[in-house]
BAGULUM-121261 format. One line per field, with one value per residue: residue number from 0; residue in three letters; y, x, z of N, C-alpha, C in turn. Coordinates in steps of 0.02 Angstrom, whole numbers. Example, Ala and Ser with C-alpha at 12.3 -4.5 7.8 and 13.67 -1.06 7.14 Angstrom:
seq	c(0|1);
type	c(ALA|SER);
nyy	c(-284|-112);
nxx	c(660|642);
nzz	c(390|354);
cayy	c(-225|-53);
caxx	c(615|684);
cazz	c(390|357);
cyy	c(-165|2);
cxx	c(660|645);
czz	c(390|394);
***
This chain:
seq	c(0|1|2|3|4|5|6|7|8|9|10|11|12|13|14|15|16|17|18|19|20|21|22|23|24|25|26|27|28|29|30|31|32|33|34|35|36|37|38|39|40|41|42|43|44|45|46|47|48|49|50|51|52|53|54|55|56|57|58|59|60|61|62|63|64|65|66|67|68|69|70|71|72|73|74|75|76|77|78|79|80|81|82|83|84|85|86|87|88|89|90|91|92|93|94|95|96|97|98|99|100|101|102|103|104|105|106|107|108|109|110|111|112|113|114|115|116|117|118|119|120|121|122|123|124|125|126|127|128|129|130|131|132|133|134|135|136|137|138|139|140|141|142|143|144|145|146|147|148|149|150|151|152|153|154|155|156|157|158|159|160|161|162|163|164|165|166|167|168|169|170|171|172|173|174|175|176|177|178|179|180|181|182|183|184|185|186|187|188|189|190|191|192|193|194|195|196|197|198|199|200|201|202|203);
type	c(UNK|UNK|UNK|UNK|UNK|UNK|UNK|UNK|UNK|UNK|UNK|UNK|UNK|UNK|UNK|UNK|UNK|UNK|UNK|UNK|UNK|UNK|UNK|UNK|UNK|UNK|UNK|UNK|UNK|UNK|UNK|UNK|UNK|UNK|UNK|UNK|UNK|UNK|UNK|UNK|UNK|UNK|UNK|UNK|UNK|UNK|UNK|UNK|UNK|UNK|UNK|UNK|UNK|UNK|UNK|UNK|UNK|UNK|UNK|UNK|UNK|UNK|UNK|UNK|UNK|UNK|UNK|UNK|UNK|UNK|UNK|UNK|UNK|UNK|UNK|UNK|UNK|UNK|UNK|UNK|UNK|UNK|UNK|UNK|UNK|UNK|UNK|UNK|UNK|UNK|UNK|UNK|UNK|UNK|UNK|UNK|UNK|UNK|UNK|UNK|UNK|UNK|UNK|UNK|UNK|UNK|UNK|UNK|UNK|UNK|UNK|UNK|UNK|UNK|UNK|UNK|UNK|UNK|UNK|UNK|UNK|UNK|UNK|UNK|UNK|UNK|UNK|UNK|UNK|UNK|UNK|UNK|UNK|UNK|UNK|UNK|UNK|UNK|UNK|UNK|UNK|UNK|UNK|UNK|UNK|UNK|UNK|UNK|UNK|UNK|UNK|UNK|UNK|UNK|UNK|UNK|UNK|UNK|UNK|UNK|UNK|UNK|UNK|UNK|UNK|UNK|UNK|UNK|UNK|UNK|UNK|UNK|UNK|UNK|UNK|UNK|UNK|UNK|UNK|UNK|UNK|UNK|UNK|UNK|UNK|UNK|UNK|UNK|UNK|UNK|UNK|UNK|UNK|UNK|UNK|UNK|UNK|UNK|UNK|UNK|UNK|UNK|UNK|UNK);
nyy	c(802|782|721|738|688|578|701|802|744|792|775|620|447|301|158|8|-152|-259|-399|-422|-351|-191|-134|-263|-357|-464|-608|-619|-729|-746|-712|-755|-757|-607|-581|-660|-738|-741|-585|-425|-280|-166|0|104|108|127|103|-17|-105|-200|-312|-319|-368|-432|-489|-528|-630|-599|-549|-537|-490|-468|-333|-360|-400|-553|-573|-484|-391|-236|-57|-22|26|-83|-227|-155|-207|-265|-285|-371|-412|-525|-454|-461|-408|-304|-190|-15|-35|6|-109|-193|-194|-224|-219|-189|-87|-74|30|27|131|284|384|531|553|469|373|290|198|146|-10|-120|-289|-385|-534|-603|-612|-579|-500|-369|-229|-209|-145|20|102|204|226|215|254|212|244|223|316|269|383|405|482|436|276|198|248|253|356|453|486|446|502|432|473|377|263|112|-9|-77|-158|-33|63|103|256|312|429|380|323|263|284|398|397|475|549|676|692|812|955|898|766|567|442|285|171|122|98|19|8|-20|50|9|86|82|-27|-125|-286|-345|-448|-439|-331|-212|-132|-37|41|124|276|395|488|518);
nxx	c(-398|-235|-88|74|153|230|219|164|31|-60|-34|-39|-49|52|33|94|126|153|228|181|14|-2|-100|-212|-146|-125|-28|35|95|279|246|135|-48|-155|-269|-423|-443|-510|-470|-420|-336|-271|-334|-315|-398|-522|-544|-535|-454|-474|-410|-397|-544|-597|-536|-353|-254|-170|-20|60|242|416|530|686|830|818|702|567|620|618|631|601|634|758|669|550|397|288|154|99|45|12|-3|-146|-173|-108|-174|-221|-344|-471|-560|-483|-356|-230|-217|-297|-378|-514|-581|-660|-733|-742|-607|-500|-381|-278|-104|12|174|221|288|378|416|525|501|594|733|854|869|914|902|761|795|797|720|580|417|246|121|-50|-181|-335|-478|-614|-775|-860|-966|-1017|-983|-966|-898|-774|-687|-612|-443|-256|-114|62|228|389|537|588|671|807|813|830|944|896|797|857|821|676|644|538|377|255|105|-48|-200|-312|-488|-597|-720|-781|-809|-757|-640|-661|-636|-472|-377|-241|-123|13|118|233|345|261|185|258|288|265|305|257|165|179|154|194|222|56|35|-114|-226|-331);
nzz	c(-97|-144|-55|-73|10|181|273|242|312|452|617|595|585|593|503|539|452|570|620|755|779|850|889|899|965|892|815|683|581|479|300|309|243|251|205|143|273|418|474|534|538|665|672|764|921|887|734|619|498|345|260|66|59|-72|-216|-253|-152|-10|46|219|225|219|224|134|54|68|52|30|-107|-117|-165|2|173|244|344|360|359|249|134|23|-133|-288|-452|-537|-684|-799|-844|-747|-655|-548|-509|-536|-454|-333|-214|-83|45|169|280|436|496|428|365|379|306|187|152|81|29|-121|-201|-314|-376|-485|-599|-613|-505|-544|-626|-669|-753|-716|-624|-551|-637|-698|-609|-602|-478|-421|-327|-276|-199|-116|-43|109|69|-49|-83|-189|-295|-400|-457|-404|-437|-371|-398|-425|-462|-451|-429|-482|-367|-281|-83|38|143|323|349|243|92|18|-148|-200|-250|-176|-140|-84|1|73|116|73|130|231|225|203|199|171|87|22|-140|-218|-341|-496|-618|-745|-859|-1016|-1004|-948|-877|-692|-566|-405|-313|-194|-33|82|245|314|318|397|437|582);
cayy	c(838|740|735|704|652|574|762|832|736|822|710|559|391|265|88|-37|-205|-297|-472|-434|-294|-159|-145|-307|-400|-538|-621|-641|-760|-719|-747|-753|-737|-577|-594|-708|-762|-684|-538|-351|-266|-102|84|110|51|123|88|-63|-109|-267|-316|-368|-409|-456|-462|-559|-647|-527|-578|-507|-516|-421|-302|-363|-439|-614|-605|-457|-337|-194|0|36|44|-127|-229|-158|-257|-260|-306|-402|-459|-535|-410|-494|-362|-252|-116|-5|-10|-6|-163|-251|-165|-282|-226|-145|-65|-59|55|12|193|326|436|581|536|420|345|232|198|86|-45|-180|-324|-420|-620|-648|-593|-560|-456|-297|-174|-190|-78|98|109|252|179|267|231|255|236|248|336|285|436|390|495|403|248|139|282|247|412|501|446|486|460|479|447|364|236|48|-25|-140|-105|37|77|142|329|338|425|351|335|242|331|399|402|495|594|695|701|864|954|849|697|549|413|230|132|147|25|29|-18|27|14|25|129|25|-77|-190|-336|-351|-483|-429|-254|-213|-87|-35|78|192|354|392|555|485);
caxx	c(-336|-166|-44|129|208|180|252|107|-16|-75|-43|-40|-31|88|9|131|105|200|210|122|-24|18|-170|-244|-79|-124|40|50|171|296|257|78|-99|-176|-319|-455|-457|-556|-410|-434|-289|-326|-290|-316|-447|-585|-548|-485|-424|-475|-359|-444|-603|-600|-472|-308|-225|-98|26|136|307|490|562|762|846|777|625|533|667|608|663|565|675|766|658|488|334|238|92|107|-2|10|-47|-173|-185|-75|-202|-217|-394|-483|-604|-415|-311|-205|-204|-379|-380|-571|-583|-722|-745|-700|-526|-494|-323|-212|-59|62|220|188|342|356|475|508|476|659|756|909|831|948|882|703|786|799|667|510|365|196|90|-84|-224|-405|-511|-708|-779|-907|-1033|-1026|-931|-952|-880|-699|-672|-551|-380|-218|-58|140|305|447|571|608|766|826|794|857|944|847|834|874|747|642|635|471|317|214|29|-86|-246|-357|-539|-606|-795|-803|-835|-730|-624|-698|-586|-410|-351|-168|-82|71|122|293|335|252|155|289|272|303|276|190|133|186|139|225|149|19|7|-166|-293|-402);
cazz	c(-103|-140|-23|-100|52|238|308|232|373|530|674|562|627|543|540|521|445|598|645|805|784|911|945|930|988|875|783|607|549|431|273|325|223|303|184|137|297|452|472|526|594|725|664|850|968|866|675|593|414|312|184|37|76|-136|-266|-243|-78|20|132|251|211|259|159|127|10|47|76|-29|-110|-183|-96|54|200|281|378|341|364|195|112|-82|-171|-360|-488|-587|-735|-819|-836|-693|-649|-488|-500|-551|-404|-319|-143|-59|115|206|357|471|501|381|400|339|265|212|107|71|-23|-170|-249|-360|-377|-532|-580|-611|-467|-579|-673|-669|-778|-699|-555|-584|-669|-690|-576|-577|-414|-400|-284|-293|-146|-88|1|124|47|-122|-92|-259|-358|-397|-508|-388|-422|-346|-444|-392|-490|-423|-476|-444|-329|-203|3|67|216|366|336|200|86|-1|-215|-212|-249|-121|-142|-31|-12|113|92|105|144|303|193|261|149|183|86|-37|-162|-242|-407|-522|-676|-769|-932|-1076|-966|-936|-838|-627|-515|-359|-290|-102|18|149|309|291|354|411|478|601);
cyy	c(789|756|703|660|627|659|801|835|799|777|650|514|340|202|58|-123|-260|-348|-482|-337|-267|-139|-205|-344|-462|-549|-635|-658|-735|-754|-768|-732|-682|-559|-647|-742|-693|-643|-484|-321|-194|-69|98|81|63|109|36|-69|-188|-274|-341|-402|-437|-457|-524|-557|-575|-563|-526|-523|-461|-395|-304|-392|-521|-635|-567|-392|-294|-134|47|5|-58|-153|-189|-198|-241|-294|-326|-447|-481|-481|-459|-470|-314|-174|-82|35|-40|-73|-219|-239|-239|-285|-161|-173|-54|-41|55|76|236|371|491|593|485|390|316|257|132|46|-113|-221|-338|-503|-646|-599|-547|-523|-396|-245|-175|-150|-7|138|155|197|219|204|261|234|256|260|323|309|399|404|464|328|178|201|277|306|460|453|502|468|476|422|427|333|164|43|-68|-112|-62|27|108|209|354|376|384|359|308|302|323|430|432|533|629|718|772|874|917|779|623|468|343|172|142|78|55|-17|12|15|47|60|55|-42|-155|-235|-336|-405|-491|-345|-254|-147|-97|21|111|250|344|431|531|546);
cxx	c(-277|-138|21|181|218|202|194|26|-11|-106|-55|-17|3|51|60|101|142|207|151|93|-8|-34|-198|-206|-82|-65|-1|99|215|280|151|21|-127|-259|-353|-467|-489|-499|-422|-362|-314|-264|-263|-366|-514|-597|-519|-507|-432|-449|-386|-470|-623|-535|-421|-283|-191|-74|65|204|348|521|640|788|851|740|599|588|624|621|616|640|684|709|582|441|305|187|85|51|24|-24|-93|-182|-133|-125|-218|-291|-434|-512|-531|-370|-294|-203|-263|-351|-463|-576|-650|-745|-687|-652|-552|-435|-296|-177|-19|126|217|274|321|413|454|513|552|710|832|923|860|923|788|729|804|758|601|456|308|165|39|-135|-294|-431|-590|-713|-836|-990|-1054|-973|-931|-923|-799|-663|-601|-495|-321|-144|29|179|360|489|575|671|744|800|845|897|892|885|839|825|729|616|550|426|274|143|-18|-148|-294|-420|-553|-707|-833|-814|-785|-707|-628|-657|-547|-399|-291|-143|-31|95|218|288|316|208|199|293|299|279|218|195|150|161|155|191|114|8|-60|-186|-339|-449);
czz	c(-99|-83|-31|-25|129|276|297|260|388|552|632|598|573|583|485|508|489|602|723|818|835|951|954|959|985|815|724|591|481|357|245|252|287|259|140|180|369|496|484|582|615|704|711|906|941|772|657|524|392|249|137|39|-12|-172|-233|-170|-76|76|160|265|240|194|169|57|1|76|-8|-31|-170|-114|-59|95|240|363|412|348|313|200|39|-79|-255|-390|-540|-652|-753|-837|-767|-683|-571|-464|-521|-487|-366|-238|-129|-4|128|255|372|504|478|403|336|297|267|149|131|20|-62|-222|-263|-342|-454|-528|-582|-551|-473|-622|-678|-696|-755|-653|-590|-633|-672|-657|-562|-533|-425|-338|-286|-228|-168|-21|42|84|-36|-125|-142|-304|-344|-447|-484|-374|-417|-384|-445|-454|-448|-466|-408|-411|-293|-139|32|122|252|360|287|132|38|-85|-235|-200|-198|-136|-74|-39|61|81|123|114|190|276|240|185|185|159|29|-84|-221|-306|-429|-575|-687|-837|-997|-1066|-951|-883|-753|-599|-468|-327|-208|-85|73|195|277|326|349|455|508|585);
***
C-alpha cells in the first residue's frame, strides 16, 4: 500500500542520517563514506540499516547551500550517492536501504542536484521519485514499485513544506518489507548529478 506522505505512518519513527547515530553513538564525519565500508546505522536497539551493501558509494552529507543543495529542509543530514544510469531500474538504483529485520513501513523524500551548480533552470523542475520494495516473503522480486511527483529546488527553510517527492509504502497481509532502494528521474530523462535521501520514516 503507498503511503503518499510521512502523516500517513502510525507511530513512525524518523531515522535521521546524523553525524552521531542516536543509537549506536558512533560519529560519522561530515562528508563521510557510510557505505562500502563495515557501516550499519540502528533503527532502534533491535533493527539496523546497511547502506548499500552493492551499487554505488553513499555518503553523508548536509543539506545547505554549500554542501548538498537541493530542497529538503536546512541542515538535514542526507544520504547521495552518484546515479550511475539514467534508466530507473532497480538492479541500477543509486541508493539501497537493508533492514536486518523486516518493518512494516517506510519512506523517504527523494532530491536531486545538478553537475553544474549554476544551472538555473534545472530548479523548478517536474521530479518523479520512485522506490522499489523487497517483501520478506519473496525478497529477490523487485516488481512492486512506488512512485511520487514532486519538483526540483534549493534548501528550504525549516518548516517549511516540502516540494520534493515523497515516496513511501506499507506492506500489508502481515508480510514485512526487508529492504527499499530509491531513484528519480527528470522529464526526458535528463541528466542529474547525484540522488539524496533525506530521513526516513519507518513502521517498526
Amino acid at each position: 500500500m503507498q503511503l503518499p506522505s510521512p502523516a500517513h505512518f502510525t507511530a513512525g519513527i524518523e531515522k535521521r542520517w546524523d553525524e552521531v547515530d542516536p543509537i549506536t553513538q558512533t560519529f560519522v564525519a561530515p562528508n563521510a563514506f557510510v557505505s562500502g565500508v563495515p557501516w550499519r546505522y540502528g533503527l532502534d536497539d533491535t533493527v539496523q540499516i546497511t547502506v548499500n551493501e552493492t551499487g554505488p558509494r553513499v555518503r553523508r552529507r548536509d543539506c545547505s547551500d554549500t554542501d548538498f543543495d537541493c530542497n529538503f529542509w536546512l541542515g538535514d543530514a542526507v544520504l547521495v550517492a552518484a546515479d550511475p544510469s539514467p534508466d530507473t531500474d532497480p538492479l541500477q538504483a543509486p541508493i539501497r536501504l537493508k533492514f536486518s529485520t523486516g518493518v512494516r513501513a517506510v519512506g523517504g523524500w527523494v532530491g536531486v542536484c545538478p553537475r553544474d551548480p549554476f544551472d538555473a533552470p534545472f530548479f523548478d523542475q517536474p521530479l518523479f521519485a520512485v522506490m522499489w520494495v523487497a517483501l520478506a516473503s519473496d525478497p529477490q522480486d523487485w516488481q512492486l514499485v512506488i512512485n511520487a511527483d514532486g519538483r526540483t529546488g534549493h534548501v528550504c527553510a525549516p518548516a517549511k513544506p516540502l516540494v520534493a517527492p515523497f515516496v513511501g509504502a506499507r506492506a500489508t497481509g502481515g508480510d514485512r518489507i526487508v529492504e527499499v532502494r530509491f531513484d528519480a528521474a527528470l522529464i526526458g530523462n535528463r541528466r542529474y548529478d547525484k540522488l539524496a535521501l533525506s530521513e526516513l520514516t519507518v513502521e517498526r
